[in-house]
C-alpha angles and dihedrals in degrees: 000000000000093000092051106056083051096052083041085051096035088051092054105040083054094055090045088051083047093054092049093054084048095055095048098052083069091059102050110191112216124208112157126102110230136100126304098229122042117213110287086053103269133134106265090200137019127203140056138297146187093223135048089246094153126079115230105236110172093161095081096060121140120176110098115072093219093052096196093071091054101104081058088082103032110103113201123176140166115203122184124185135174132203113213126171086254105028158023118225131193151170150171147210115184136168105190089170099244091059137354113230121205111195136179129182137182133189133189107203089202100035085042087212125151126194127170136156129170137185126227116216122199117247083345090279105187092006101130121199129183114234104235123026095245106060146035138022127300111192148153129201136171131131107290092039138030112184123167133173121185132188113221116188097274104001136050137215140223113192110175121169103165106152103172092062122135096355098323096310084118133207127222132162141181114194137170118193121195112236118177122191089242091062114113128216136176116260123189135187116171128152132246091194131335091293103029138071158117119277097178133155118196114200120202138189102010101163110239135222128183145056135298116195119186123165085002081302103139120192122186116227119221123185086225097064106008124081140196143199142189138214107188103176128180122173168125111240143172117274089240101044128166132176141162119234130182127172141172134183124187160112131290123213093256093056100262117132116233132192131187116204116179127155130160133175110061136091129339101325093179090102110032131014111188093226119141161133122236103203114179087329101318130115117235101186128211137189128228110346120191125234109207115187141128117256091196096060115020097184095066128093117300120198121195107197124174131220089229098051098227088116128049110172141174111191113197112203117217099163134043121206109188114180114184109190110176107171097159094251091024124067133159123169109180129176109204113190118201111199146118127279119219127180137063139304126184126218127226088271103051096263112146118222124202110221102209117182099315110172117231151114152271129178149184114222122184111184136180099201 
């Protein structure tokens, strides 16, 4: 009797250990330096990352038969955002091949007030991009805008001077983010075919200094209080794409920054999701994480549940951002919710964390690129 409620125990614990091993080959961990494409054009490697650890080498792309047509699907952008007690600040540099698209946005959570305005550049003339995420200057200038962001060594910086926005109000910003080598951030490369893919890092939680002025409204930036993030994408994608993202980068009460990074949607996911927590630099990474909202109504209630339980979230929108591009061949309809987040997320090591009204966002974006 005793033998066989081992073997029985033994049997089981082995399925569920089975079932473990299972779970994890679908989030492959990547540790090794070298390109992202070999030298056909293919993804060397596919999975996720803390660190950049992978050169972005798009000229050895191979998927389009008349190959100097090539940088016409490869889609490049830099977005950089910021989190202040009164604000959120963002803005954009992209180069999507057919056009390059310069955006900036700014929205005051009291005065519950949204202004954005972009530029669309045929074929990205004078849109400059670095070629890896962890290096170098990205930058657009012509008479109406002048944006920059630089990478040095352990910090980045944001330079804006756009004084034409929004009818001559003007928008300008100087900001320095502190970057360490130590800080982790969450790295994806998964494959849309055997030639096309998304090569993207996502960087939470970089403490900010400097100042934003908007209208003549100045606001001091200061790293306790005053949070940045960073989208570097690189890719190859579908002409009809769609995805989810949230994100969230803030302060607990003890003093620890946290950050929430969650996306669906897009690409072959079996590999890599790019779930996770960002705790005080440190990636706590999760598997497939549900976005529950109504299509119909954005402004109602979204929930963000994982299949691992490790992340229970209700997300409150405040704010609608609804941005409408129809180029002809080139179309891109994205919701973007501003809200607060409130529930619980657990580390790697089984610590809860209480989500109390931490502002942030999640949105639906449908493209034609």
């Amino acid at each position: 009797m005793c033998k066989t409620l081992i073997c029985s125990y033994l049997l089981a614990n082995s399925l569920i250990m089975k079932e473990i091993s299972v779970m994890n080959r679908k989030q492959v961990e990547l540790f090794d330096p070298g390109n992202l494409l070999d030298s056909s054009g293919k993804l060397s490697q596919i999975g996720w990352a803390r660190h950049p650890y992978l050169d972005c080498n798009l000229e050895d792309l191979h998927f389009c038969p008349i190959e100097s047509l090539q940088f016409l699907r490869v889609k490049r952008w830099d977005y950089c955002a910021v989190f202040t007690p009164q604000k959120f600040f963002s803005a954009t540099i992209a180069d999507l091949g057919y056009a390059g698209n310069i955006f900036v946005y700014i929205l005051d959570y009291d005065k519950d007030l949204l202004h954005e305005e972009g530029l669309v550049i045929p074929l990205g003339r004078g849109v400059v991009l670095p070629r890896n995420s962890f290096s170098g200057v990205t930058e657009f200038k012509n008479k109406n805008a002048s944006l920059c962001f630089e990478v040095n060594g352990e910090s980045r910086s944001i330079s804006v001077d756009w004084p034409s926005f929004h009818g001559g109000r003007g928008i300008s910003a100087e900001i320095s983010f502190s970057c360490p080598a130590s800080h982790e951030s969450m790295s994806i490369v998964i494959p849309f075919s055997e030639k096309r893919f998304y090569f993207n890092r996502k960087i939470n939680c970089l403490p900010a200094d400097g100042t934003i002025t908007y209208d003549g409204d100045g606001e001091k930036l200061v790293s306790s209080t005053s949070i940045g993030t960073l989208d570097w994408g690189r890719g190859v994608w579908p002409y009809r794409s769609f995805w989810n993202w949230a994100s969230s980068s803030g302060f607990l009460p003890d003093g620890r920054t946290i950050g929430l990074n969650l996306g669906k949607g897009f690409g072959d996911l079996s590999q890599a999701t790019e779930n996770c927590v960002i705790l005080d630099g440190l990636v706590h990474k999760l598997d497939e994480v549900d976005f529950i909202y109504d299509p119909e109504n954005f402004m109602t209630p979204w929930h963000f549940r994982s299949n691992d339980n490790r992340l229970n979230l209700e997300f409150i929108p405040f704010k609608e951002r609804a941005a409408n591009t129809n180029l002809g061949i080139i179309h891109s309809e994205v919701h973007q919710l501003f809200g607060r987040y409130n529930g619980q997320v657990t580390t790697d090591e089984g610590e809860i964390i209480q989500i109390q009204d931490f502002i942030g966002f999640a949105e639906e974006h449908y493209a034609r690129w």
